[in-house]
N, CA, C and O atoms as a GROMACS GRO file, in nm:
protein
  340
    1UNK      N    1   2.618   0.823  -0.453
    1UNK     CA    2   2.498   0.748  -0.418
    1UNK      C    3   2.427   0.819  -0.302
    1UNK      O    4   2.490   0.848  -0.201
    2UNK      N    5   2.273   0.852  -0.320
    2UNK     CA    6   2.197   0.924  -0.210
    2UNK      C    7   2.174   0.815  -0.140
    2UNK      O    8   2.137   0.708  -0.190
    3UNK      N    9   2.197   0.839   0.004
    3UNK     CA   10   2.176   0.714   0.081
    3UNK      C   11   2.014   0.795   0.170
    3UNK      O   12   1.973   0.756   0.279
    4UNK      N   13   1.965   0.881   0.108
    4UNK     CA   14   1.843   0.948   0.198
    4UNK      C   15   1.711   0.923   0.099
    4UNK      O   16   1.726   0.894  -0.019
    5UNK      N   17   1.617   0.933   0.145
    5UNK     CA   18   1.507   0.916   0.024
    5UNK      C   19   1.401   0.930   0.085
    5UNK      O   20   1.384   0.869   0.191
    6UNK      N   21   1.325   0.996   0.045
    6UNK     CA   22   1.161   1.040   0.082
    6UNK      C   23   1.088   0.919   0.079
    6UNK      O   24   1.094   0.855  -0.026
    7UNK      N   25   0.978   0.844   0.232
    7UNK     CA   26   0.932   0.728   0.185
    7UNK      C   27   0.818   0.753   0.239
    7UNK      O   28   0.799   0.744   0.361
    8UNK      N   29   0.741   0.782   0.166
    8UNK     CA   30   0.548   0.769   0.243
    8UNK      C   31   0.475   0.634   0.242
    8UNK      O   32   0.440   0.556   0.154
    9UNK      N   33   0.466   0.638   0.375
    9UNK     CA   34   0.360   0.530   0.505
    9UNK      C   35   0.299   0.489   0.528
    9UNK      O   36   0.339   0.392   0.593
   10UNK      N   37   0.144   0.495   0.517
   10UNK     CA   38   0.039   0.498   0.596
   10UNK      C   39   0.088   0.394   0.681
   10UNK      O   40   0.179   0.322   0.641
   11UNK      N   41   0.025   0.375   0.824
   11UNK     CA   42   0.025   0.323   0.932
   11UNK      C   43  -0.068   0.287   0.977
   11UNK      O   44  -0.141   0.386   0.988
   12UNK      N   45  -0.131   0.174   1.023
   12UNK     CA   46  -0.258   0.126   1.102
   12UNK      C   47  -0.166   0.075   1.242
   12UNK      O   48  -0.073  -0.004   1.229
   13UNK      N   49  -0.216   0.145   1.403
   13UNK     CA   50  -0.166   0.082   1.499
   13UNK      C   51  -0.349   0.089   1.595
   13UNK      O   52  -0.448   0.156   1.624
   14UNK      N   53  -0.259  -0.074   1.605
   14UNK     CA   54  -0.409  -0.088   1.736
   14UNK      C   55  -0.321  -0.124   1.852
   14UNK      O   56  -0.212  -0.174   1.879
   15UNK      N   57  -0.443  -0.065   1.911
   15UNK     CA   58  -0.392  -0.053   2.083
   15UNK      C   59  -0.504  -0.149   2.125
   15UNK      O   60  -0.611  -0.162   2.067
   16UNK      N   61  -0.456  -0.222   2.250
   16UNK     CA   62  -0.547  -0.290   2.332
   16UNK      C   63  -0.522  -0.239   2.496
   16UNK      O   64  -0.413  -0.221   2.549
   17UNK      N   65  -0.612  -0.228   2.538
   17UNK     CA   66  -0.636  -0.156   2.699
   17UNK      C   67  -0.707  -0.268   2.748
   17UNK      O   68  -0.811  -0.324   2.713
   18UNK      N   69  -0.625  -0.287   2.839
   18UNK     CA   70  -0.708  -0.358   3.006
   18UNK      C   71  -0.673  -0.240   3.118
   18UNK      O   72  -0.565  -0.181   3.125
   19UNK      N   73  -0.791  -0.217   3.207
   19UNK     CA   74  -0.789  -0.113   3.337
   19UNK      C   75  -0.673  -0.032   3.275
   19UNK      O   76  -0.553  -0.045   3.298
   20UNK      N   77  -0.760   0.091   3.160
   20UNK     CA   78  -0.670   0.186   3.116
   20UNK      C   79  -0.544   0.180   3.138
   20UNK      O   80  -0.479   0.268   3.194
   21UNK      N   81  -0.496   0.063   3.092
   21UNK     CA   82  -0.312   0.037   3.057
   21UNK      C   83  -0.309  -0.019   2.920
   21UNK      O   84  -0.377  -0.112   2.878
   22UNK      N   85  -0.229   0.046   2.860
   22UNK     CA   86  -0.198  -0.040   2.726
   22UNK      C   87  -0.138  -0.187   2.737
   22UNK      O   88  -0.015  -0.186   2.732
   23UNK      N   89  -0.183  -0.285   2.748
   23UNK     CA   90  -0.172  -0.451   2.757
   23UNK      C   91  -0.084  -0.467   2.604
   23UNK      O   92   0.035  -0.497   2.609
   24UNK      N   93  -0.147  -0.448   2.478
   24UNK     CA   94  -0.051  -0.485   2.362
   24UNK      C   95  -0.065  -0.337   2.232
   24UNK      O   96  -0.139  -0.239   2.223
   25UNK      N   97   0.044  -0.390   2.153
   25UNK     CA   98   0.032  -0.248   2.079
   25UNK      C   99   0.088  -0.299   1.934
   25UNK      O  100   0.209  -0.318   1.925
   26UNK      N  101   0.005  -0.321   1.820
   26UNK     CA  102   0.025  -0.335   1.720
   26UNK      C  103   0.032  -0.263   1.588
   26UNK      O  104  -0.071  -0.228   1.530
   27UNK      N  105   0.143  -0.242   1.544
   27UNK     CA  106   0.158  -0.144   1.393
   27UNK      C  107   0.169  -0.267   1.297
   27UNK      O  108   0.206  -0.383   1.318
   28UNK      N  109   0.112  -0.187   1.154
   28UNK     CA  110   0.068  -0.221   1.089
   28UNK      C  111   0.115  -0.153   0.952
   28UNK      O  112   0.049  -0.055   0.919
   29UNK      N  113   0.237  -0.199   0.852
   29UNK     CA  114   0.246  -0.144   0.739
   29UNK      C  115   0.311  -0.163   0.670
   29UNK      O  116   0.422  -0.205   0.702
   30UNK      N  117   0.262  -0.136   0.487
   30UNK     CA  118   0.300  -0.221   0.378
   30UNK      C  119   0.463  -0.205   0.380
   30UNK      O  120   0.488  -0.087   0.404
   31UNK      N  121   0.546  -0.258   0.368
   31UNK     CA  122   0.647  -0.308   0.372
   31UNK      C  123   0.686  -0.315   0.204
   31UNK      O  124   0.794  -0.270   0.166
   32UNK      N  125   0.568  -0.387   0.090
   32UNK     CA  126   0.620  -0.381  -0.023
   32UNK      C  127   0.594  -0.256  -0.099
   32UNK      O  128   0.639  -0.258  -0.213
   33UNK      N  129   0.524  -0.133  -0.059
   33UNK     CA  130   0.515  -0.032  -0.072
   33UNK      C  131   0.626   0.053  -0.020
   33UNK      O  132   0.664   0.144  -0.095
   34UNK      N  133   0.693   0.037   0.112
   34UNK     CA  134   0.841   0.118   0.076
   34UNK      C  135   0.951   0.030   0.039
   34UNK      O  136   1.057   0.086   0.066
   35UNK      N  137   0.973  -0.107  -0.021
   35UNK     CA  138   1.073  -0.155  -0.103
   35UNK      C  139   0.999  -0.099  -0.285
   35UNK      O  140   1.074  -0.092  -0.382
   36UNK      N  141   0.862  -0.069  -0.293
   36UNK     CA  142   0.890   0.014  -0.432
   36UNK      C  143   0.950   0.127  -0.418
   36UNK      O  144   1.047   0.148  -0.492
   37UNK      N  145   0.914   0.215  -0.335
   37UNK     CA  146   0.983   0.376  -0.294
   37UNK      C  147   1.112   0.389  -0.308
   37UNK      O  148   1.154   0.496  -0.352
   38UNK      N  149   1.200   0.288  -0.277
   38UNK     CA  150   1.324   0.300  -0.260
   38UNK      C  151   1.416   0.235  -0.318
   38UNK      O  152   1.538   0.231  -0.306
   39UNK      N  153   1.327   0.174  -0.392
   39UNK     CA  154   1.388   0.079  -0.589
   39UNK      C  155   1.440  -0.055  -0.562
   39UNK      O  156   1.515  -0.103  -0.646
   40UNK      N  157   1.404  -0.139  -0.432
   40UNK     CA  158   1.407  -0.267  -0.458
   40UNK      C  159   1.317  -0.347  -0.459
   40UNK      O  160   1.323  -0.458  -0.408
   41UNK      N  161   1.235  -0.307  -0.511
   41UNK     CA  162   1.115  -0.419  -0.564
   41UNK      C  163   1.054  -0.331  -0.675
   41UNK      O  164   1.014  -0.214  -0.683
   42UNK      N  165   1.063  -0.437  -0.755
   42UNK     CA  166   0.948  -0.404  -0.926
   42UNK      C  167   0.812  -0.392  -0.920
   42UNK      O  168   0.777  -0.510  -0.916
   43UNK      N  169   0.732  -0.338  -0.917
   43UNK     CA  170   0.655  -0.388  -0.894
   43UNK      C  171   0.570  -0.396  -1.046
   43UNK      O  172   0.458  -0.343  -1.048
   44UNK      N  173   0.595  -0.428  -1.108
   44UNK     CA  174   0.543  -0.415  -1.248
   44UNK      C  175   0.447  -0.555  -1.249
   44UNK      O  176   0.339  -0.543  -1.306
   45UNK      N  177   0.482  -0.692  -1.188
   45UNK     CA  178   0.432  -0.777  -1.168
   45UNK      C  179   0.334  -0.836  -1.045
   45UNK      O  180   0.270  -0.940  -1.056
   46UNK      N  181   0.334  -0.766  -0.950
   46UNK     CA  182   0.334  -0.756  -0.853
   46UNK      C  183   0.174  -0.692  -0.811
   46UNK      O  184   0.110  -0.631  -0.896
   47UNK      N  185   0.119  -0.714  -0.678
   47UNK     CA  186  -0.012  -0.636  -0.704
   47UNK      C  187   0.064  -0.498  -0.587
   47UNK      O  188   0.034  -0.531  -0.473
   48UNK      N  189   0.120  -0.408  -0.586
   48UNK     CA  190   0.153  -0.326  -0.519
   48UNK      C  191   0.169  -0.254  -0.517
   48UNK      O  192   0.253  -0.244  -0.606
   49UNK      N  193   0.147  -0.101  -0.451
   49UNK     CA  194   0.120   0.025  -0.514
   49UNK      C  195   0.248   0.124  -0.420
   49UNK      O  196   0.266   0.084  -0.305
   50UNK      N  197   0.331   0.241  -0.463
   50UNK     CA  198   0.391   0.333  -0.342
   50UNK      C  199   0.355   0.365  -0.248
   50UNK      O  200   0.318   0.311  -0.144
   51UNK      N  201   0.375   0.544  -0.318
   51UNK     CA  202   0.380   0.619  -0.200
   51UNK      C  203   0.197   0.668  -0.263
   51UNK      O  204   0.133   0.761  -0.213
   52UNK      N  205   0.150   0.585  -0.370
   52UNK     CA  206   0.006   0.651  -0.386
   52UNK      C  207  -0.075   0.597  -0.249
   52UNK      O  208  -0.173   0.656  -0.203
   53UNK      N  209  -0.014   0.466  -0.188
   53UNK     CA  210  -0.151   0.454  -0.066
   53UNK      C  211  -0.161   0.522   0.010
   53UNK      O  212  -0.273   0.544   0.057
   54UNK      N  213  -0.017   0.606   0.071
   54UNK     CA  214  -0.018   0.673   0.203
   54UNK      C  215  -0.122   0.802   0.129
   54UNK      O  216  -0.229   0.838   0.178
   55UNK      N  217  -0.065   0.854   0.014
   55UNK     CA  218  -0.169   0.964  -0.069
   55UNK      C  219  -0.303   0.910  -0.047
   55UNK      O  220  -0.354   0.952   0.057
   56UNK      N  221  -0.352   0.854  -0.095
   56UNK     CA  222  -0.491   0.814  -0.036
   56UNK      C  223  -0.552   0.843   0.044
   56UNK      O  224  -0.654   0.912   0.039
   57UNK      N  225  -0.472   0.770   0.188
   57UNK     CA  226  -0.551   0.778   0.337
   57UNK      C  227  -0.517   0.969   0.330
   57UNK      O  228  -0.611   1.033   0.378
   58UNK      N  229  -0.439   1.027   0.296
   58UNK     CA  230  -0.473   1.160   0.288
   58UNK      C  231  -0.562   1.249   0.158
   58UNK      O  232  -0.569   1.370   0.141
   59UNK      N  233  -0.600   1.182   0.110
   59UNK     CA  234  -0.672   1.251   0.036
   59UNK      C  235  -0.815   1.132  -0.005
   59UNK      O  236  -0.784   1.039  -0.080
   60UNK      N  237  -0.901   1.136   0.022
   60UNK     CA  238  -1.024   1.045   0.040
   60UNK      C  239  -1.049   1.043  -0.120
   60UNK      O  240  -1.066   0.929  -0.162
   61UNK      N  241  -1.053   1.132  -0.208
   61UNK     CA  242  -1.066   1.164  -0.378
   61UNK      C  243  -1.001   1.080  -0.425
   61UNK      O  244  -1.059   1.030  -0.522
   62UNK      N  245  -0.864   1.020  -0.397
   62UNK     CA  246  -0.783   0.995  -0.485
   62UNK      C  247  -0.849   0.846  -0.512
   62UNK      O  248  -0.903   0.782  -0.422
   63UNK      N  249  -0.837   0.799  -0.652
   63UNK     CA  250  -0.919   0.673  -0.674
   63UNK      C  251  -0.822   0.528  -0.572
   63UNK      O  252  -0.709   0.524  -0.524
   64UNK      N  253  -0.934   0.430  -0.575
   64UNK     CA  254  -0.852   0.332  -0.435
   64UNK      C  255  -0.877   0.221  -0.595
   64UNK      O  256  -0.782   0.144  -0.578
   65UNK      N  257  -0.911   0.199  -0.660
   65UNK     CA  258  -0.870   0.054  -0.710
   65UNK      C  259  -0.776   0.036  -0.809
   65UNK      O  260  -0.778  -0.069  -0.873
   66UNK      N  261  -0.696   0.121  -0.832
   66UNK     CA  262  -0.604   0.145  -0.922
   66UNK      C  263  -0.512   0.007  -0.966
   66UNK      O  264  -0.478  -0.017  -1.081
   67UNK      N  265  -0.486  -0.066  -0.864
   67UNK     CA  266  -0.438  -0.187  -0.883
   67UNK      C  267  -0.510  -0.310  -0.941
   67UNK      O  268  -0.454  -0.413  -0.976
   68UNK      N  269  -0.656  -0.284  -0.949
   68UNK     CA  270  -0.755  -0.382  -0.976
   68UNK      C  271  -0.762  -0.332  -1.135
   68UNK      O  272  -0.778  -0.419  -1.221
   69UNK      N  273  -0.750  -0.193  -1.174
   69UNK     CA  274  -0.733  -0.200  -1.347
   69UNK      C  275  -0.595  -0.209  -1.371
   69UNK      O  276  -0.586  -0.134  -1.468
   70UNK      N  277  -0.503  -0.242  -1.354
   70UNK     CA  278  -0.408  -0.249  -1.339
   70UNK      C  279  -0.384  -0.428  -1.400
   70UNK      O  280  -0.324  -0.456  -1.504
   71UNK      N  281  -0.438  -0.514  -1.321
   71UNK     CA  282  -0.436  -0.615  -1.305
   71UNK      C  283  -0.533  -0.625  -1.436
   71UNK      O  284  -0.490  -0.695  -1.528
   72UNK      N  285  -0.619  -0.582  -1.448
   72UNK     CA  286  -0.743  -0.626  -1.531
   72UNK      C  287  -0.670  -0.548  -1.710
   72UNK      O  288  -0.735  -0.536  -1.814
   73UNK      N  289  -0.580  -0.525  -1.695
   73UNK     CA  290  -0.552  -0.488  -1.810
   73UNK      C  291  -0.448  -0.555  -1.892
   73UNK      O  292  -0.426  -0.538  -2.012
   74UNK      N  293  -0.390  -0.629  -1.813
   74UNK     CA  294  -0.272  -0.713  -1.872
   74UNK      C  295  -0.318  -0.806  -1.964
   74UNK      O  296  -0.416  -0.868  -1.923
   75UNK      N  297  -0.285  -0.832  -2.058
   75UNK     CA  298  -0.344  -0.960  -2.211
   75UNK      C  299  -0.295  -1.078  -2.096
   75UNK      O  300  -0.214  -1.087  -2.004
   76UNK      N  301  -0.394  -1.158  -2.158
   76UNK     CA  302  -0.397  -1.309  -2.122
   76UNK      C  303  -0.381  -1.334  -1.959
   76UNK      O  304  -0.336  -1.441  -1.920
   77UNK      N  305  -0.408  -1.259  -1.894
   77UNK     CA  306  -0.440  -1.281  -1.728
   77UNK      C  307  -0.590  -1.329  -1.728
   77UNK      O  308  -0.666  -1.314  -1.823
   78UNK      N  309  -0.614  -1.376  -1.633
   78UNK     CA  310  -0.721  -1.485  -1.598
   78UNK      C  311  -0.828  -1.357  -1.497
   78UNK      O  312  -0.943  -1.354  -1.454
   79UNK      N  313  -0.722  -1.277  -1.495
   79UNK     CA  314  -0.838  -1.190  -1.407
   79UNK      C  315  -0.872  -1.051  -1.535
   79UNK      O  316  -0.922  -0.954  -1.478
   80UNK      N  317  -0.861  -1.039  -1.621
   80UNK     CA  318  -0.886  -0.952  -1.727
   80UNK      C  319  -1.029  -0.916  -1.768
   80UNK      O  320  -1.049  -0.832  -1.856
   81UNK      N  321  -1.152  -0.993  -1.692
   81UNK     CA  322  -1.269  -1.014  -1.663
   81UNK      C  323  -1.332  -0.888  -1.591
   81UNK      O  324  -1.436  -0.823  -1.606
   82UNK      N  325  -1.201  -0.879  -1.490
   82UNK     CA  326  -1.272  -0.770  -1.372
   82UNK      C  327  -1.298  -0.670  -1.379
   82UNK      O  328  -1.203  -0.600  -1.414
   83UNK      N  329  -1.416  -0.602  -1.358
   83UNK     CA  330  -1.462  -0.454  -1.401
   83UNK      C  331  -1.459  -0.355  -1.283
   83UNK      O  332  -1.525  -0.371  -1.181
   84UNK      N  333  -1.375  -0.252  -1.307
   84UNK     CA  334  -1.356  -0.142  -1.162
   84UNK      C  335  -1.510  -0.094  -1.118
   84UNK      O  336  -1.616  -0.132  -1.168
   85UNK      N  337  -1.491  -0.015  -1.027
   85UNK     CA  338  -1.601   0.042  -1.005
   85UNK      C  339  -1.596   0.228  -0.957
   85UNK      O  340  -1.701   0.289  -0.935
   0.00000   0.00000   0.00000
């Protein structure tokens, strides 16, 4: 059993400053995006994508609604209406 595994990130951290001191410091990140990476979560049902988001924020090309045809393609969903853009 590999207990090591490649897991890509993206990260959003905000900082808050009072009189140039950092006062609070908040990170920010998908959580159900590395339980797909690392095979405990399905996401077959799920609206949730890998290691394609951290790909994204590095590559601006790569398409962002992938989950919205995704969703819009399943028979008999209520959202099967929705048209990408």
């Amino acid at each position: 059993m590999n207990l090591l595994a490649w897991v890509e990130v993206p990260l959003v951290v905000v900082v808050q400053l009072r009189a140039e001191k950092v006062v609070c410091e908040r990170i920010y990140w998908d959580q159900a995006s590395v339980l797909v990476q690392i095979g405990l979560l399905d996401p077959s049902h799920l609206p949730v994508a890998g290691a394609e988001t951290a790909r994204k924020v590095l590559n601006p090309e790569l398409p962002s609604n992938d989950l919205i045809r995704l969703a819009a393609a399943k028979p008999g969903d209520s959202r099967s209406t929705v048209q990408s853009v």
